[in-house]
C-alpha positions in Angstrom: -31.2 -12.2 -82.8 -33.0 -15.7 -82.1 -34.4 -15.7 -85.8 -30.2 -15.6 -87.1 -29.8 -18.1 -84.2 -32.8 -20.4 -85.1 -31.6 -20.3 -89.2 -27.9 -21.3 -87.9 -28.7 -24.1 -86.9 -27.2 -27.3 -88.2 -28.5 -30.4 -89.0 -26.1 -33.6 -88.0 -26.7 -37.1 -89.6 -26.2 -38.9 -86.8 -23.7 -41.1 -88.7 -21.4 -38.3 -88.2 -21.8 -37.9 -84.2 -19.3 -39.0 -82.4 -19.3 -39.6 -78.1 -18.7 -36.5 -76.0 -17.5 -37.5 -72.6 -18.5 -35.0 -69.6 -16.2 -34.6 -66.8 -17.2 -32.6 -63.6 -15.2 -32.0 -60.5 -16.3 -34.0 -57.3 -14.1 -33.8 -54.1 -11.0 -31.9 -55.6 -10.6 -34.2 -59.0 -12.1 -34.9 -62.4 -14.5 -37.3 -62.8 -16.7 -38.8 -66.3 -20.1 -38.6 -65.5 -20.5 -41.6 -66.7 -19.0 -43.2 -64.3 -21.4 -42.0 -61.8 -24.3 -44.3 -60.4 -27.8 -43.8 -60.9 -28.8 -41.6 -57.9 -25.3 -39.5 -58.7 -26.2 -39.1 -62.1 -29.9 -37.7 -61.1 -28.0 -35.5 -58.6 -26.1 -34.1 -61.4 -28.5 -33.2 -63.9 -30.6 -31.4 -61.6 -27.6 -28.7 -60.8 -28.1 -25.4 -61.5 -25.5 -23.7 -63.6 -23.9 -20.1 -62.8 -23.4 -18.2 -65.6 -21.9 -14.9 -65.2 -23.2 -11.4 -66.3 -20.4 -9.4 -67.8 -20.8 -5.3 -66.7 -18.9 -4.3 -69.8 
């Protein structure tokens, strides 16, 4: 399955990339993470996302 995954891949000029503003939720409300100051933004790519295994 990682081989079909690996040939998927596209390749982007980066002409055609546009900005992709990240939100994340910090005391009750929506924030950009860009936004955030230095130590915040450390703090925030160091979390640990859950991801959820379905039991179908």
């Amino acid at each position: 399955m990682k081989l079909k995954e690996q040939a998927l891949e596209l390749k982007l000029d980066n002409s055609l990339r546009t900005k992709c503003l990240v939100y994340t939720r910090v005391m009750g409300y929506h924030r950009p993470v860009e936004s955030f100051n230095i130590g915040k933004k450390g703090e925030h790519k160091q979390r640990k996302h859950f991801k959820e295994n379905c039991g179908c």
